[in-house]
TIKELUM-299803 format. One line per field, with one value per residue (C-alpha): residue number from 0; residue in three letters; z, x, y. Coordinates in steps of 0.25 Angstrom, whole numbers, always signed. Layout:
N
num	NUM,... $
residu	ala,... $
pz	Z,... $
px	X,... $
py	Y,... $
END
This chain:
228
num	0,1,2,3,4,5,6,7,8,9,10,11,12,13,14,15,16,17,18,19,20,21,22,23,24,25,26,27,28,29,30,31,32,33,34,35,36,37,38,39,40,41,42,43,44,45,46,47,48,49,50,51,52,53,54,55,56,57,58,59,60,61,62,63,64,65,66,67,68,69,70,71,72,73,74,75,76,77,78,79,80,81,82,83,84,85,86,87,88,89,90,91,92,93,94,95,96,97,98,99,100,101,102,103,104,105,106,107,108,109,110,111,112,113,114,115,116,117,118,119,120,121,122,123,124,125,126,127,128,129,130,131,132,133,134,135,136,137,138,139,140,141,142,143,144,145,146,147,148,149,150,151,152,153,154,155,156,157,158,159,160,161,162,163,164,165,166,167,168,169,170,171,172,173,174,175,176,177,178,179,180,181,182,183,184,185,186,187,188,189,190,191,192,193,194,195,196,197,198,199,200,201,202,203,204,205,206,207,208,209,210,211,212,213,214,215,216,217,218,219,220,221,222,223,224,225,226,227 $
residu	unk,unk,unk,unk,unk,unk,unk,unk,unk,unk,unk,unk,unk,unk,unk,unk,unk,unk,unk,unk,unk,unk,unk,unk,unk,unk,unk,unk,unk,unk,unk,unk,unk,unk,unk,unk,unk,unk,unk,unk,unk,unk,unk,unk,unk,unk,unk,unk,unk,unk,unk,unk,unk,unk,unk,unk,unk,unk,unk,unk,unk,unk,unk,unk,unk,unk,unk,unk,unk,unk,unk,unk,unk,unk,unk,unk,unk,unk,unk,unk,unk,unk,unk,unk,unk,unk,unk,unk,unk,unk,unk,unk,unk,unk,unk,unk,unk,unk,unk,unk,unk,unk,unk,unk,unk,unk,unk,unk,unk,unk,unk,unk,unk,unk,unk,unk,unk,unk,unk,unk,unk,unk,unk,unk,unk,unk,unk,unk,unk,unk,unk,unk,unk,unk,unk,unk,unk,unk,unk,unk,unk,unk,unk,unk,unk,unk,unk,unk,unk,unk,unk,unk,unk,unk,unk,unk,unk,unk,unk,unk,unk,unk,unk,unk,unk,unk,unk,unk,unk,unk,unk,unk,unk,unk,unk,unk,unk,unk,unk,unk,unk,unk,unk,unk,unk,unk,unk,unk,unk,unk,unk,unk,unk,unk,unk,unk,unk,unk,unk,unk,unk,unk,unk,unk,unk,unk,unk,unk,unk,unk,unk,unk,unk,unk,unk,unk,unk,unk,unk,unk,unk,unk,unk,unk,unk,unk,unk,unk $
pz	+0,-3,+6,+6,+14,+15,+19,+24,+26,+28,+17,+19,+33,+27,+19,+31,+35,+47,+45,+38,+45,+31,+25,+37,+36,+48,+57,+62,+65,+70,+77,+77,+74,+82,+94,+91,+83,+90,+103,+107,+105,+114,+124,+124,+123,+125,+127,+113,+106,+113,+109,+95,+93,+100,+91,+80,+86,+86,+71,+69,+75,+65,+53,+44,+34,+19,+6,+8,+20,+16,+3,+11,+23,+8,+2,+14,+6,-2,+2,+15,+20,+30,+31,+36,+39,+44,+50,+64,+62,+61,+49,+42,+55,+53,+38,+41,+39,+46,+46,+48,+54,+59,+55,+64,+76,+77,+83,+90,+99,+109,+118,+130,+130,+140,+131,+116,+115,+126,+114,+116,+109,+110,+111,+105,+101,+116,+121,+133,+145,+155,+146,+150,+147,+155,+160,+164,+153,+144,+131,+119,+104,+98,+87,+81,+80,+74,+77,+83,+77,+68,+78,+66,+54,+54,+53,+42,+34,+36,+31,+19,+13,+13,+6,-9,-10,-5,-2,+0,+3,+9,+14,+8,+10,+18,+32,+36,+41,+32,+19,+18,+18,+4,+4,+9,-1,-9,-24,-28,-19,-25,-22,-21,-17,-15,-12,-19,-16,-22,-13,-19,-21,-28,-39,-37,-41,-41,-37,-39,-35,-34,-30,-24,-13,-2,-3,-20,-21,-11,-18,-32,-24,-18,-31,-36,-28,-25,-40,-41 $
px	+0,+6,+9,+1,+6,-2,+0,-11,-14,-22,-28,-37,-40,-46,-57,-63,-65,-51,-44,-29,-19,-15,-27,-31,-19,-11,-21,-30,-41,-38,-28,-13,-4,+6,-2,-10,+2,+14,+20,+22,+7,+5,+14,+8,-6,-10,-28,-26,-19,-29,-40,-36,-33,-46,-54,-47,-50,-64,-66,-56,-68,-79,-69,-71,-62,-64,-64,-49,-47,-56,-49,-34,-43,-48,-32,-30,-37,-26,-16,-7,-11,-3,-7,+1,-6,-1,-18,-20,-34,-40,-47,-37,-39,-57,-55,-51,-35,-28,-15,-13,+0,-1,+10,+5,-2,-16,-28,-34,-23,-16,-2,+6,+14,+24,+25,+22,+21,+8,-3,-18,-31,-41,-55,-63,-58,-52,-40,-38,-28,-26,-27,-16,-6,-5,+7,-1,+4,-7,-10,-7,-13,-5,-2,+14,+14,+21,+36,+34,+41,+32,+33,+27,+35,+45,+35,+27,+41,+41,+29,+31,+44,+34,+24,+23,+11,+12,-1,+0,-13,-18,-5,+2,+17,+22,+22,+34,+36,+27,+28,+40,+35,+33,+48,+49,+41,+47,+50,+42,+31,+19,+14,+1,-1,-15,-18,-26,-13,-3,+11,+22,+31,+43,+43,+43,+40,+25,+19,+5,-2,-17,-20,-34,-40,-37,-51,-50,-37,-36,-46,-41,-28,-33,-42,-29,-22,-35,-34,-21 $
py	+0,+14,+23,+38,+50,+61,+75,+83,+97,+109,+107,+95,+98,+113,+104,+99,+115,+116,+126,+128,+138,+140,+145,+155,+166,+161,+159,+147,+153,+166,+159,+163,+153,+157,+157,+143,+135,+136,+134,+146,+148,+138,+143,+156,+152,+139,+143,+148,+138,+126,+135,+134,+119,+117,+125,+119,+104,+107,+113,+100,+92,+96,+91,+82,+75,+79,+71,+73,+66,+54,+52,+50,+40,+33,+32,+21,+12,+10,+16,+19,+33,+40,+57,+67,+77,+92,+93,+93,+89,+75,+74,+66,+54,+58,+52,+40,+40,+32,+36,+52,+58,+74,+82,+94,+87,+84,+92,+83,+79,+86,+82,+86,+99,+91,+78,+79,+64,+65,+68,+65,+66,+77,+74,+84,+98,+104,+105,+114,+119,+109,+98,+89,+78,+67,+73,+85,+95,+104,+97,+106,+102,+91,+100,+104,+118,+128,+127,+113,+100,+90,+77,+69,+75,+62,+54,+60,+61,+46,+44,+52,+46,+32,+38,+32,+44,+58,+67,+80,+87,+100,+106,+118,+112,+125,+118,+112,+100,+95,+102,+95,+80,+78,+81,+66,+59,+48,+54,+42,+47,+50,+64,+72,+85,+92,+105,+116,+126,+117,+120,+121,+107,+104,+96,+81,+67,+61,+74,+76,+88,+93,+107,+105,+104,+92,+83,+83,+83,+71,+64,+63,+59,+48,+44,+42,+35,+25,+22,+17 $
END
């Protein structure tokens, strides 16, 4: 069975109504970045940045996955799937995929600020002060912010250099780390990107791209591939 990797972003998520930092001039909701994504936001203000993961948890919560997201659940049929997907959201997992590895953290999780490897599930959309770790430390999202290491960046490369079939959908290619995993594909990989602002890639072997939207672009895709 061949093996696909996937890499997920923004994009898809958008269809489904969450909103993209990228498409909202810098801010999430009226939100600063700075003070909602970073450390140091968390540092100084740590009511505000709870407050804005929550509120983001709940509209995360009325989601539901699109065309897109069904089309990658019905690759596995055939083939193997793995997604790496830079969303926080769970949409990906609500499909029906059984294989999904969060670049960036995931929502609906949340871990110790004294032990990074003590993470726990979230039930419903809140998280609040004086939520606690078992070793009695305030729970932050289990998000990677801005200026923080990518713990799951290895493995995602690892993935990637097996991948006989690369998709790229949603994403704009500018956010490093992960722009730069279709660096790691095989030359004999093949490749598809989807995207209705096409980024910018250099030239390379078995590249196939399709500047539209994530759901219709995903599912002449995965047409494709089903019929081979």
């Amino acid at each position: 069975m061949k093996k696909v990797v996937v890499l997920s972003g923004a994009g898809i998520s958008a269809e489904s109504g969450i909103k993209t930092f990228r498409d909202s001039g810098g801010l999430w909701e009226g939100y600063d970045i700075a003070e909602v994504a970073t450390p140091e936001g968390w540092a100084s203000n740590q009511e505000l940045v709870l407050e804005f993961y929550n509120m983001r948890r709940k509209d995360a919560l009325k989601a539901k996955p699109n065309s897109g997201h069904l089309a990658l659940k019905e690759l596995e049929s055939q083939y193997n799937v793995t997604i790496i997907t830079q969303n926080v959201d769970n949409l990906h997992e609500k499909a029906g995929s059984s294989k999904v590895l969060h670049l960036h953290g995931e929502l609906f999780k949340s871990r110790s600020t004294c032990d990074q490897n003590l993470i726990y599930d979230i039930e419903g959309w809140e998280l609040k002060t004086g939520d606690l770790c078992t070793k009695s430390s305030q729970l932050r999202p289990h998000i990677v912010w801005f200026g923080e290491a990518v713990p799951m960046l290895e493995k995602a490369i690892d993935e990637v250099l097996q991948a006989d079939i690369l998709i790229i959908v949603g994403t704009s290619l500018q956010v490093y780390p992960a722009a730069g995993l279709i660096d790691y594909a095989k030359e004999e990989a093949v490749k598809y990107v989807i995207d209705p602002n096409m980024p910018y890639i250099s030239p390379r072997s078995n590249l196939y791209l399709f500047p539209e939207i994530a759901s219709s672009g995903l599912k002449k895709v995965v047409d494709e591939l089903l019929k081979k």
